[in-house]
ROBAVO-45916 format. One record per atom (N, C-alpha, C): residue in three letters; x, y, z. Coordinates in steps of 0.001 Angstrom, whole numbers, plus 500000, padded with zeros to 6 digits. Layout:
<pts>
ALAXYZ;...
</pts>
This chain:
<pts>
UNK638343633327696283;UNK637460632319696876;UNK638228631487697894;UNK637686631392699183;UNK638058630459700342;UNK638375629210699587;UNK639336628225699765;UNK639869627020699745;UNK639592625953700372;UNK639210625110699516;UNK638577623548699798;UNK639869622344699891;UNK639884621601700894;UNK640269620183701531;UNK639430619412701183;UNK639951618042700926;UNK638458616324700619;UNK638592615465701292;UNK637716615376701778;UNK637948614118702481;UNK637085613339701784;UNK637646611647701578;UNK636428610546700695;UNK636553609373701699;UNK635466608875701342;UNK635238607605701875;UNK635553606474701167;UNK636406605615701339;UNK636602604582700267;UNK635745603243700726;UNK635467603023701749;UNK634797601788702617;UNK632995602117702567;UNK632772602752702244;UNK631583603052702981;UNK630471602302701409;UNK629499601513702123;UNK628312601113701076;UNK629064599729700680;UNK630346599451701417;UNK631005597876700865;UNK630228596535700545;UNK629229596812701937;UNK628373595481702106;UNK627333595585700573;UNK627004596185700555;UNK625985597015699588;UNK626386595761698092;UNK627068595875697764;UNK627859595313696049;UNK628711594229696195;UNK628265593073697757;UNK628404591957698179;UNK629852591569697374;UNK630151590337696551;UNK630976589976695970;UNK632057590258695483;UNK631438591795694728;UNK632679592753694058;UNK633477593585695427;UNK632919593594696431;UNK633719594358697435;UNK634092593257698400;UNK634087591944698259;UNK634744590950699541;UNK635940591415699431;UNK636692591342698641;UNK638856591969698284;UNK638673593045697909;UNK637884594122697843;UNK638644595385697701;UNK637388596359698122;UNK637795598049698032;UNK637087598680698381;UNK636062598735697642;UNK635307599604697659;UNK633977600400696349;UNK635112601615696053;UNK636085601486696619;UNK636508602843695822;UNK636946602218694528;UNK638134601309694593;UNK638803601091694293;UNK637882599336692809;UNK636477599887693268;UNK635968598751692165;UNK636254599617690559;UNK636784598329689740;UNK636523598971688414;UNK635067599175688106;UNK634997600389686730;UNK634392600789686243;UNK634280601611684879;UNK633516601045684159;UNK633790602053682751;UNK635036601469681443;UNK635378600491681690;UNK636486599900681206;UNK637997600017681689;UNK638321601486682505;UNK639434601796682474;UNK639814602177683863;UNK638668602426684454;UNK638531603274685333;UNK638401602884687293;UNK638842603533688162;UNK638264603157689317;UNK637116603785689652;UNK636350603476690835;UNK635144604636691136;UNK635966605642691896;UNK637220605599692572;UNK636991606635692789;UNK638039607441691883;UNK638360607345690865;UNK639248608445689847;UNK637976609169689766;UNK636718609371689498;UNK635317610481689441;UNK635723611340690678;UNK635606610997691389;UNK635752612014692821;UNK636883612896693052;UNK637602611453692805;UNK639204612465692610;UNK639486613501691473;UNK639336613151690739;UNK638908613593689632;UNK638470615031689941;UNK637276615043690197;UNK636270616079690684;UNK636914617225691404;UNK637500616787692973;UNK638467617488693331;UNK639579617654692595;UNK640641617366692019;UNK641948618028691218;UNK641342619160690388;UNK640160619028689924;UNK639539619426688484;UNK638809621157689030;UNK638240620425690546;UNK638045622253691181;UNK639528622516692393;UNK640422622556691436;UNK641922623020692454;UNK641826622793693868;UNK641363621752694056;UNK641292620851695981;UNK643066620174695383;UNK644201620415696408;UNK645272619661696263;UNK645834619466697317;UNK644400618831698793;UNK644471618624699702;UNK643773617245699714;UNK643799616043700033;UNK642371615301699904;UNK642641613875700818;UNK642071613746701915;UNK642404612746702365;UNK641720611222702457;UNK641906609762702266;UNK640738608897702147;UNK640749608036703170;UNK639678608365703649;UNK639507607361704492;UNK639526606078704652;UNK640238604940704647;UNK640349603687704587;UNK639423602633705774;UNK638993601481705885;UNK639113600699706581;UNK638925598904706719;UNK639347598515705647;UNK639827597363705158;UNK640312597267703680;UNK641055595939703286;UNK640685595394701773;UNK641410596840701312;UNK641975597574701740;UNK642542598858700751;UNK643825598526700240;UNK644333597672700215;UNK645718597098699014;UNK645340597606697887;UNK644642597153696928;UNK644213597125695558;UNK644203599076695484;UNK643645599732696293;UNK643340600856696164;UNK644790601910696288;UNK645607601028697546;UNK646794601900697679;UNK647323601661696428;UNK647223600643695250;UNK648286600223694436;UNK647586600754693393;UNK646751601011692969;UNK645892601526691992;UNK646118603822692125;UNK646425603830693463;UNK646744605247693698;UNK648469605556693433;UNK649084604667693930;UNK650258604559693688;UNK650923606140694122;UNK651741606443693429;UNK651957608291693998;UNK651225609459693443;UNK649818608879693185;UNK649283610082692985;UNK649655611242691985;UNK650486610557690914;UNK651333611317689856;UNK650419611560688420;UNK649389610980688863;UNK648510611056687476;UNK647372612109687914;UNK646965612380689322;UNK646099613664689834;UNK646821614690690031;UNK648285614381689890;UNK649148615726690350;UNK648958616398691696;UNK648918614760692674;UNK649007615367693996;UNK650196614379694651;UNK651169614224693752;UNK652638614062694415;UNK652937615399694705;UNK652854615730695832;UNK653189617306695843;UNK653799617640697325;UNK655127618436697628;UNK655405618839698991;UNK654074619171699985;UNK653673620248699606;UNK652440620712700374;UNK651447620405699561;UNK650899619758700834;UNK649295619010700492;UNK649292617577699980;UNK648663616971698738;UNK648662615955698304;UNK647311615215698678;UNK647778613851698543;UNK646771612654698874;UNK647336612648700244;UNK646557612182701141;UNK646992611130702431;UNK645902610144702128;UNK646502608778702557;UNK645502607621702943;UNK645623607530704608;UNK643905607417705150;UNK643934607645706292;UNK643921606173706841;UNK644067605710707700;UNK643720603553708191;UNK642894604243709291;UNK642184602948709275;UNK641061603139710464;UNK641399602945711922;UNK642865603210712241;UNK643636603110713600;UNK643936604817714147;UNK643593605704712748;UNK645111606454712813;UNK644612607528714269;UNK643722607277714357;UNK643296608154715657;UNK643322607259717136;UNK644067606451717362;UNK644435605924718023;UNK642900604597718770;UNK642016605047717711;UNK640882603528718003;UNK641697602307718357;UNK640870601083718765;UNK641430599724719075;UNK640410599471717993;UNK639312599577717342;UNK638297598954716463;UNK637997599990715180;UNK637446599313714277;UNK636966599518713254;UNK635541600502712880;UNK635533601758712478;UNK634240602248712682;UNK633426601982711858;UNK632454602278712700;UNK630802601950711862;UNK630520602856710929;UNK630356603914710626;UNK629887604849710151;UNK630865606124709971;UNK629763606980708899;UNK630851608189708434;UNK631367609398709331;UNK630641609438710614;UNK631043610118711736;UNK632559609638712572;UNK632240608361712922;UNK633131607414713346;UNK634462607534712787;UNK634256608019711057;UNK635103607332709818;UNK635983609026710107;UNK635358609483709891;UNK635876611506710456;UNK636717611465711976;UNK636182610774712380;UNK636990610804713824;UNK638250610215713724;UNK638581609091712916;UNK639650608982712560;UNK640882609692711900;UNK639825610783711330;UNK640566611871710617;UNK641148613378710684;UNK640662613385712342;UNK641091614059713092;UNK642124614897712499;UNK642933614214713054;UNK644758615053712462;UNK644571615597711089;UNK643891614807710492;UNK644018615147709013;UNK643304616662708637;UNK642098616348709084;UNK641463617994709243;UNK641658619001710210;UNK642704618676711272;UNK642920620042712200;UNK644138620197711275;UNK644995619323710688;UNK646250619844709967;UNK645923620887708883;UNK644598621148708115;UNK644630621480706828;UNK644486623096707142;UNK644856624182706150;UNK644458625611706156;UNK643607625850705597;UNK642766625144705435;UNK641566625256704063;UNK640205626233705116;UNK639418626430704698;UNK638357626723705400;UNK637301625501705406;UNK637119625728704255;UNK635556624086703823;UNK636398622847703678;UNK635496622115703690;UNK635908620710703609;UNK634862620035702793;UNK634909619814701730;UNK634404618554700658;UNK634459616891700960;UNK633118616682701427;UNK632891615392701485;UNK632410614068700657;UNK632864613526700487;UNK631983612863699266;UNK632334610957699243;UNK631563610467699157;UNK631240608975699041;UNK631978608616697340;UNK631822607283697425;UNK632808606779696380;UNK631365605834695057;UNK630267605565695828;UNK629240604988694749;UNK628554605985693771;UNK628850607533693847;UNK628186608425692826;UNK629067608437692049;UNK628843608162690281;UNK629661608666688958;UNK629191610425688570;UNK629700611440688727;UNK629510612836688235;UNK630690613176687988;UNK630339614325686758;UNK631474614881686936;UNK630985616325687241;UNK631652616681688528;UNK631278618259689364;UNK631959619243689647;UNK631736620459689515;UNK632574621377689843;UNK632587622083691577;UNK632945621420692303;UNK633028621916693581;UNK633186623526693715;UNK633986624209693409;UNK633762625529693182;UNK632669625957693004;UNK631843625734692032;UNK630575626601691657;UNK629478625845693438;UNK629992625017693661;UNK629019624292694770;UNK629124625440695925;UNK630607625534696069;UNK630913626218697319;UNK630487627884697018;UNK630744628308696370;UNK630186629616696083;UNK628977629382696559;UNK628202628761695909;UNK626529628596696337;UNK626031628276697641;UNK627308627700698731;UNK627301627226700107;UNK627387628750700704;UNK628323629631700071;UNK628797630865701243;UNK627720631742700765;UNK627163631665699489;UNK626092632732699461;UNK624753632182700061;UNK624875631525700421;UNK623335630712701289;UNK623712630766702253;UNK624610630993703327;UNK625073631510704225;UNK624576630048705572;UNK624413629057704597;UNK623826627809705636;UNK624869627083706536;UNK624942626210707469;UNK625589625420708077;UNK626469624516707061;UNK625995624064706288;UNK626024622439705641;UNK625128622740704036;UNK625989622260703225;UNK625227622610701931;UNK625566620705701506;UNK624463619955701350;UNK624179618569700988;UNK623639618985698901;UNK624806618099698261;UNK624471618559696727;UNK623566616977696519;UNK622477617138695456;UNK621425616886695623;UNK620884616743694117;UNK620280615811693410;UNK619988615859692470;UNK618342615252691887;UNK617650615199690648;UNK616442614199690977;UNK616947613140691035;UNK615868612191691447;UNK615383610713691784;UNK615479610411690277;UNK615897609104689857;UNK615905607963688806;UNK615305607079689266;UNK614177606970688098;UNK612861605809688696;UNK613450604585688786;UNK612770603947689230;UNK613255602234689628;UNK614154602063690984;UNK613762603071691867;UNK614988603392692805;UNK613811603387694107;UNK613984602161694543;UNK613107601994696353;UNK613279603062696835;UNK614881603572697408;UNK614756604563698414;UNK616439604811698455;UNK616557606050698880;UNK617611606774698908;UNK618106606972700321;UNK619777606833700269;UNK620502607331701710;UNK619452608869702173;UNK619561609699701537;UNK618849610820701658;UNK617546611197700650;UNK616803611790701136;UNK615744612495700339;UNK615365613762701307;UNK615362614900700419;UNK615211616403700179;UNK613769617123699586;UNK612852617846700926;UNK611875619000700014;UNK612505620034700331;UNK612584621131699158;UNK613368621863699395;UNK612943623215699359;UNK612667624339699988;UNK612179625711699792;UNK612404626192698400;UNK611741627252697976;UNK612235628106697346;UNK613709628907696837;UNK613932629105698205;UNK615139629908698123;UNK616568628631698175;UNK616706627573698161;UNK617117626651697853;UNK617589626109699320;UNK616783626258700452;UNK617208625858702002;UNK616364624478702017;UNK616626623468702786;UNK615676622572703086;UNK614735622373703816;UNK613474621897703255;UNK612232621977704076;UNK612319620693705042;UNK612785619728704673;UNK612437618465705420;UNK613779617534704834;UNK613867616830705618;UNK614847615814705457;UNK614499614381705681;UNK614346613355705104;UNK614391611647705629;UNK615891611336704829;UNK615822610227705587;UNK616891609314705947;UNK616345607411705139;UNK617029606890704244;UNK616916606196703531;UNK614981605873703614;UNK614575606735702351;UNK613362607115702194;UNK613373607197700636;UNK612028606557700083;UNK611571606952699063;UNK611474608701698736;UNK611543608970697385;UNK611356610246696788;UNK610336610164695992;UNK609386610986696678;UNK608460611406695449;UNK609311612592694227;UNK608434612775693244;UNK608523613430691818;UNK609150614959691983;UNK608429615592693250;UNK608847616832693854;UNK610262616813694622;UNK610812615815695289;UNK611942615961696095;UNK613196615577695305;UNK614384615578695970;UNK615699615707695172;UNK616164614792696338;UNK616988614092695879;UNK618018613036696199;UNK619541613179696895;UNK619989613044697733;UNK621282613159697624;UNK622557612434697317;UNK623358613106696826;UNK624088612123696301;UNK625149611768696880;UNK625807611834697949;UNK626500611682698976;UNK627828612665699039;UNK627582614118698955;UNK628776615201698521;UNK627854615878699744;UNK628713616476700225;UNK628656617940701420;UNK629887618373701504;UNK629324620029701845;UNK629896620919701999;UNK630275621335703463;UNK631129621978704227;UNK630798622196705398;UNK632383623507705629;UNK632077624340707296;UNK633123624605707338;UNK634232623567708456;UNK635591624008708036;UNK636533622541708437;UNK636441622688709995;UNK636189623679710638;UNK636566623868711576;UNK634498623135712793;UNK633723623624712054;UNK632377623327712404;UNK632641621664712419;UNK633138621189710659;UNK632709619647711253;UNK633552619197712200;UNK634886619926712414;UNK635456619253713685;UNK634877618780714777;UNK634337619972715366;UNK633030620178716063;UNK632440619219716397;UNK631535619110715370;UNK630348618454715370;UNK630987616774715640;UNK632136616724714488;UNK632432615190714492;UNK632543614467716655;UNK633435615837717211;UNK634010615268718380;UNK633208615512719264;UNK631810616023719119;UNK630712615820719728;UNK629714614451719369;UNK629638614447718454;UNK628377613278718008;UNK629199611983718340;UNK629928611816718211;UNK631507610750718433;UNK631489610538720151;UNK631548611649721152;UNK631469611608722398;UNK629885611206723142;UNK629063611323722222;UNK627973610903722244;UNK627535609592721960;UNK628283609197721304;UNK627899607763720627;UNK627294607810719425;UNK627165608518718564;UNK626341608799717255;UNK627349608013716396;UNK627345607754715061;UNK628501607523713758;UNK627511607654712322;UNK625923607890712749;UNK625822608097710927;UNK625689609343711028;UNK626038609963709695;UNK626243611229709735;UNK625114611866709278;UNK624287611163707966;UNK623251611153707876;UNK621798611780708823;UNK621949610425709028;UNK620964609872710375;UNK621662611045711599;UNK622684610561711915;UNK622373611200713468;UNK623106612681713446;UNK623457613052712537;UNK624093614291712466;UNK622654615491711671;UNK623269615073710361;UNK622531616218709168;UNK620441615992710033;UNK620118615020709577;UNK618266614826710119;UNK618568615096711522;UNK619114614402712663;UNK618698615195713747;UNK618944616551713830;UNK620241617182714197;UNK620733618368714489;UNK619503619617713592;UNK619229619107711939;UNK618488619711711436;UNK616662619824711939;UNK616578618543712291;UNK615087618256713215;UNK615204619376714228;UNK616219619114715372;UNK615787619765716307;UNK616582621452716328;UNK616827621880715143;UNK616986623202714794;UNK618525623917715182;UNK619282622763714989;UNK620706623055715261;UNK621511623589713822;UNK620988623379712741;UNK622012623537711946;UNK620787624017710638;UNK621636624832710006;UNK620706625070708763;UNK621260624597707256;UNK620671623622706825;UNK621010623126705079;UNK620399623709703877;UNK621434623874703271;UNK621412624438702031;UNK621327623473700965;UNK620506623468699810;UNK620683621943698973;UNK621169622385697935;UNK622319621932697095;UNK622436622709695679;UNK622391621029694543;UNK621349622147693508;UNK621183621449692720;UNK621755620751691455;UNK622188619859691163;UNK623321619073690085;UNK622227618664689546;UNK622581618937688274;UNK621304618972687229;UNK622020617977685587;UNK623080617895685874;UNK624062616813685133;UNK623594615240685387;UNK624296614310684549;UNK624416613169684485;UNK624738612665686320;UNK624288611730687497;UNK624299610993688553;UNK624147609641688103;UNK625261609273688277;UNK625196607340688516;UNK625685606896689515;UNK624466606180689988;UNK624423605386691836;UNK624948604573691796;UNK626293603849692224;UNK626363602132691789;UNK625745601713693528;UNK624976602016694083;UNK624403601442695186;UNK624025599990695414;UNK624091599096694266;UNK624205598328694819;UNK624711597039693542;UNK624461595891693313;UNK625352595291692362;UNK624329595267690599;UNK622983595243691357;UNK622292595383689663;UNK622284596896689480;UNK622424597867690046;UNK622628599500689600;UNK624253599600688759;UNK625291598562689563;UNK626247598477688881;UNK626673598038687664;UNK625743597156687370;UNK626108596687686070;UNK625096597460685019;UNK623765598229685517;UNK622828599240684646;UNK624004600589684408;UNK624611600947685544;UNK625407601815685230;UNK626672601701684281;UNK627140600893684315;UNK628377600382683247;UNK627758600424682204;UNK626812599323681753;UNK626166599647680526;UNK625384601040680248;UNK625332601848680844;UNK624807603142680265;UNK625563603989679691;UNK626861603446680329;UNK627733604367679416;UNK627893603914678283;UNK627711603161677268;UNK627583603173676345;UNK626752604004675118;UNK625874604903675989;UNK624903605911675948;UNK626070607202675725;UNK626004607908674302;UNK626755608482673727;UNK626151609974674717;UNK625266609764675100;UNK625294611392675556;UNK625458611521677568;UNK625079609632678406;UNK625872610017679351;UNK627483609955679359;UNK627638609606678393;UNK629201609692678106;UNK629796610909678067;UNK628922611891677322;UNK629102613184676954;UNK629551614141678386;UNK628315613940679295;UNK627878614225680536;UNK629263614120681347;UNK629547613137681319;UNK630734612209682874;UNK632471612662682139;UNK632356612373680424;UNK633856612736680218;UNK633608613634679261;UNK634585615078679884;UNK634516616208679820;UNK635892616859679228;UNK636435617253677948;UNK637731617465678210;UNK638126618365678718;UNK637118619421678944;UNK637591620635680151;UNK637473620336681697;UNK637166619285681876;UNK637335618395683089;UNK637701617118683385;UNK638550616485682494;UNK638900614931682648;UNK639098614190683613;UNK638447613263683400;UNK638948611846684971;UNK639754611243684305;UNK640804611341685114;UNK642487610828685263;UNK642256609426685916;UNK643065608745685600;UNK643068606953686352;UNK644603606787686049;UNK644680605915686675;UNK646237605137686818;UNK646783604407685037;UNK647691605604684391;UNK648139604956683339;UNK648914603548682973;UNK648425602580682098;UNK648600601307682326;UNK648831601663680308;UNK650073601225679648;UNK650371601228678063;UNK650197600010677810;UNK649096599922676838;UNK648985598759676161;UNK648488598908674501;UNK648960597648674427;UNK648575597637672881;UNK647280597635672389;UNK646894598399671061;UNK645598598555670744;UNK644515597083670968;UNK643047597400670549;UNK642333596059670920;UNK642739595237669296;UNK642805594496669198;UNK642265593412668130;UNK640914592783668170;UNK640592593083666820;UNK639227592901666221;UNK639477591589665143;UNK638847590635665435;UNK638724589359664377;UNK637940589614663209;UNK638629589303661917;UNK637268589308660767;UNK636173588896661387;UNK635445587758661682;UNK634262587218662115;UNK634137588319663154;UNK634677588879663779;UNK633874590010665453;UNK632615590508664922;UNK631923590613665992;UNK630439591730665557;UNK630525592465667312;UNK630751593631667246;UNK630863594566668120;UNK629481595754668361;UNK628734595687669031;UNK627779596406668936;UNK627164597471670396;UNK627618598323670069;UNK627371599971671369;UNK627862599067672783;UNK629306598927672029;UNK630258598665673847;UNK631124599370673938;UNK631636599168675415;UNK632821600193675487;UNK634196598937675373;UNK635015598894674811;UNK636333597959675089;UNK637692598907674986;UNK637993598459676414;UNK639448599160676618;UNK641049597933675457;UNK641916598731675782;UNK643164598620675173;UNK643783596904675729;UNK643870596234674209;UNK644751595134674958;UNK643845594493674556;UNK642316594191674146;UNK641571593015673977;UNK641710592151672700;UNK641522590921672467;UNK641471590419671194;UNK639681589930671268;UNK639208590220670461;UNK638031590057670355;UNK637666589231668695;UNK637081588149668921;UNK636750587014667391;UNK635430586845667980;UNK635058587200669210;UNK633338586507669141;UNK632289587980668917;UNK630955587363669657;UNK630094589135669304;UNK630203589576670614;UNK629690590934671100;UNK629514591771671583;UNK628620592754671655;UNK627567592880672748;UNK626581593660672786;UNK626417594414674035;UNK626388595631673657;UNK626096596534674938;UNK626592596051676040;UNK627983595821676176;UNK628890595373677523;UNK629771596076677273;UNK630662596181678734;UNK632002596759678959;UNK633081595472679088;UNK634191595959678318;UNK635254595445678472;UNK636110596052679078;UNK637078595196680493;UNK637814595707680681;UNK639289595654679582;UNK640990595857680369;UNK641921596088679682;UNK642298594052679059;UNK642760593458678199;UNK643289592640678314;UNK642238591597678324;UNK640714591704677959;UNK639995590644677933;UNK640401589811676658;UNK639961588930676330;UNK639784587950674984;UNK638871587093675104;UNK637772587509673460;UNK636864586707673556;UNK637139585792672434;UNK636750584742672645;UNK637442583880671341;UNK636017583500670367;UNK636379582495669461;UNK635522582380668086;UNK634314581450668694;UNK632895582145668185;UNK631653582226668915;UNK631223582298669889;UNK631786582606670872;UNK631286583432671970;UNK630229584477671821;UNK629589584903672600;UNK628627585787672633;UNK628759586752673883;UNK628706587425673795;UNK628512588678675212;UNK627569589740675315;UNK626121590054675737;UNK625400591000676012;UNK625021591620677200;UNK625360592267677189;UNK624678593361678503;UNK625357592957679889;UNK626780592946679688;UNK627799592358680649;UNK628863593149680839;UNK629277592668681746;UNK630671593459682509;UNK632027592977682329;UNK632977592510681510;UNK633968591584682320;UNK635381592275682684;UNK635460592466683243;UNK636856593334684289;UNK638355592165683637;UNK639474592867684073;UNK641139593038683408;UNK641045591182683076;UNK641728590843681904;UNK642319589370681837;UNK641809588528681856;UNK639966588591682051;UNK639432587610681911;UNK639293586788680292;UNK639316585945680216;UNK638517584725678763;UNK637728584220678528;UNK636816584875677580;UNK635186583784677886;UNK636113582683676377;UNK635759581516676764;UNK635993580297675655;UNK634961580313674157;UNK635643579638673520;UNK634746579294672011;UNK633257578795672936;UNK632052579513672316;UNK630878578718671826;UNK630199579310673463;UNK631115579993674203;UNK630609580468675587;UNK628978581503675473;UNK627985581176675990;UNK627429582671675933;UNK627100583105677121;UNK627200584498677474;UNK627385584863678646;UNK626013586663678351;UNK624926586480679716;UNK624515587290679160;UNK623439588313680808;UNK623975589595681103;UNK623485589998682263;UNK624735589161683428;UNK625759589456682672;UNK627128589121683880;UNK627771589799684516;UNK628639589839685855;UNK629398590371686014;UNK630763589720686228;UNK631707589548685132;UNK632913588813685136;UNK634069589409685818;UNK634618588846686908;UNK635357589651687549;UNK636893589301686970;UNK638021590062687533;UNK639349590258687204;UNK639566588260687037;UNK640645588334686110;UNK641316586645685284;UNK640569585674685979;UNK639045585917685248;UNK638379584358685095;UNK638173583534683856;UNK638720582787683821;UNK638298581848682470;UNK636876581271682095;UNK636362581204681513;UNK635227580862681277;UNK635286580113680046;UNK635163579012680569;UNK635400577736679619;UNK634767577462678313;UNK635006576623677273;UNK634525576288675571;UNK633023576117676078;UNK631996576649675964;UNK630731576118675552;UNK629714576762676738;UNK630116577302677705;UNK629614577668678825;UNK628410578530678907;UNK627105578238679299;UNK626773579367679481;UNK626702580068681131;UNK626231581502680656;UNK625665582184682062;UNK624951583255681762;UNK623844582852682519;UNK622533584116681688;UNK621799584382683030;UNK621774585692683399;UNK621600586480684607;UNK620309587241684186;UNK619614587599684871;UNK618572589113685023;UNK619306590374685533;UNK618947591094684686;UNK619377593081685029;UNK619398593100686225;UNK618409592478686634;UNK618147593352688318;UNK618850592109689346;UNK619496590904689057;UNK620179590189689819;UNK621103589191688353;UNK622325590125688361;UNK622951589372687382;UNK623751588327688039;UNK624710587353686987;UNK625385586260687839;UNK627016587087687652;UNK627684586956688885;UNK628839586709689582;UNK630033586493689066;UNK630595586193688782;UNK631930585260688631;UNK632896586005689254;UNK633511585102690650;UNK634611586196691499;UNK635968585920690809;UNK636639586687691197;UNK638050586666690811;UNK638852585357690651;UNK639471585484689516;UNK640217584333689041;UNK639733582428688884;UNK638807582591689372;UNK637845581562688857;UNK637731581196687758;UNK637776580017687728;UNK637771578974686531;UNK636221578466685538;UNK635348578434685173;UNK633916577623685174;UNK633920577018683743;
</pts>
């Protein structure tokens, strides 16, 4: 089988999850207790033998370079090939690009350097765990331009970067561009397929043109006016959107859901993250712990309901926590209740406090903040 290169986007959808992305990427947001968003992707690629993969950067990527560190936990510290991190200069721009066309043009070098044939694209807000291999097989036997992987619609969802009707034979009938899905169409989830040498192509044309969504002015036009033919393949597994900040915190808490858990961690496919040794959690006689996830390092004396803990939280005696998030080192105080939150990295949260949010617009707390 022909050989796959990655390119990811770590910037892209930033504005999208407001607060949690002012200091750092969406790649590089925690998730899951332990996890970054993008160890899934990466993940994804190591897991279908990609040990080429380059990311596109273009701000706020500290946290992400330091969280990647040498790449010794994907096993792409490696002579030939590896990680590259790309900056949004490296193609000799004076500015910052707009879009994922724009974001490719920067990456130039990176994809005329590679021997690969295809090139694996993929965004950093989808949680899957995928086998690129079985994708690409399904790209060369469809013999299409561009194979966009594609899954159903999850209700409660306005409208999608992409929406897909799709033939029979699994080619696409129609394409919109951030559009509702009816019951019949499939979604995309921001993964394409392509060959390395085509998107060159295409990138240093649509780029000389003035185009940058790739979406929009690449895949729907070129496909409108009969330039390119798409192939859709179907992922029929577990998809989690963090698109925007209340999908993010529905998605954290779902994993508490023993069977999308099942779905996303795989031991014949594991997502790898940056090893951090710590000591087990502590559990208080008085604790009441109920369908959460809590990583290593917590002391926990108050309750707990259907929230994620990150590494190193502590909740102290009567506190309360439901249907919340709180990321590395934070402290909710005695008598605190906190409920539909998103607690970001070492905030204290003072004796008696409350904060009680809605699912669909929870409350905040930015980094290292005091309340």
């Amino acid at each position: 089988m022909k050989r796959l290169s990655g390119i990811i986007f770590s910037n892209i959808y930033d504005g999208a999850l407001g607060d949690l992305t002012a200091k750092r990427t969406v790649a590089s947001l925690p998730f899951g207790g332990r996890y970054r968003q993008i160890d899934f992707v990466l993940s994804n690629m190591v897991n279908s033998n990609i040990t080429s993969v380059g990311v596109i950067t273009k701000y706020n990527y500290e946290s992400l370079m330091d969280h990647l560190g040498s790449c010794e936990e994907w096993d792409l510290n490696r002579k030939n090939g590896g990680l590259y991190i790309i900056p949004p200069f490296a193609f000799g721009r004076s500015d910052v690009y707009h879009g994922k066309l724009e974001a490719l043009h920067t990456a130039l070098n990176f994809l005329k350097s590679q021997n690969t044939e295809y090139i694996v694209l993929s965004d950093t807000i989808t949680i899957c765990n995928i086998d690129y291999r079985e994708v690409l097989a399904n790209h060369i036997k469809s013999g299409s331009d561009i194979t966009a992987i594609a899954s159903k619609p999850r209700s409660g969802a306005d409208s999608y970067p992409t929406v897909f009707e799709v033939n029979d034979d699994g080619s696409a009938k129609s394409i919109a561009v951030n559009s509702a899905a009816e019951e019949t169409s499939l979604v995309g989830i921001g993964m394409f397929i392509m060959e390395r040498e085509a998107l060159i192509k295409v990138v240093t044309e649509c780029v000389l043109a003035g185009f940058y969504h790739f979406e929009k002015d690449f895949l729907q036009k070129y496909f409108n006016e009969g330039k390119i033919t798409v192939n859709i393949y179907t992922f029929k597994e577990t998809v989690l959107r963090n698109r925007d900040i209340a999908t993010y915190l529905k998605n954290n808490i779902l994993l508490t859901d023993e069977e999308v858990r099942g779905s996303l961690f795989k031991s014949s496919a594991p997502v790898y993250t940056k090893v951090r040794d710590e000591i087990p959690t502590y559990y208080g006689e008085g604790s009441v712990v109920n369908e959460c996830i809590v990583a290593d390092g917590c002391v926990i004396n108050g309750e707990l309901e259907h929230s994620v803990l990150f590494r190193d939280v502590k909740v102290e005696e009567g506190a309360k926590v439901i249907g919340s998030v709180i990321m590395q080192g934070s402290k909710i105080g005695k008598n605190a209740y906190i409920e539909n939150a998103i607690i970001d990295k070492n905030v204290t949260v003072t004796e008696g406090t409350r904060l009680i949010g809605a699912k669909n617009s929870p409350v905040i707390i930015k980094k290292g903040e005091t309340i």
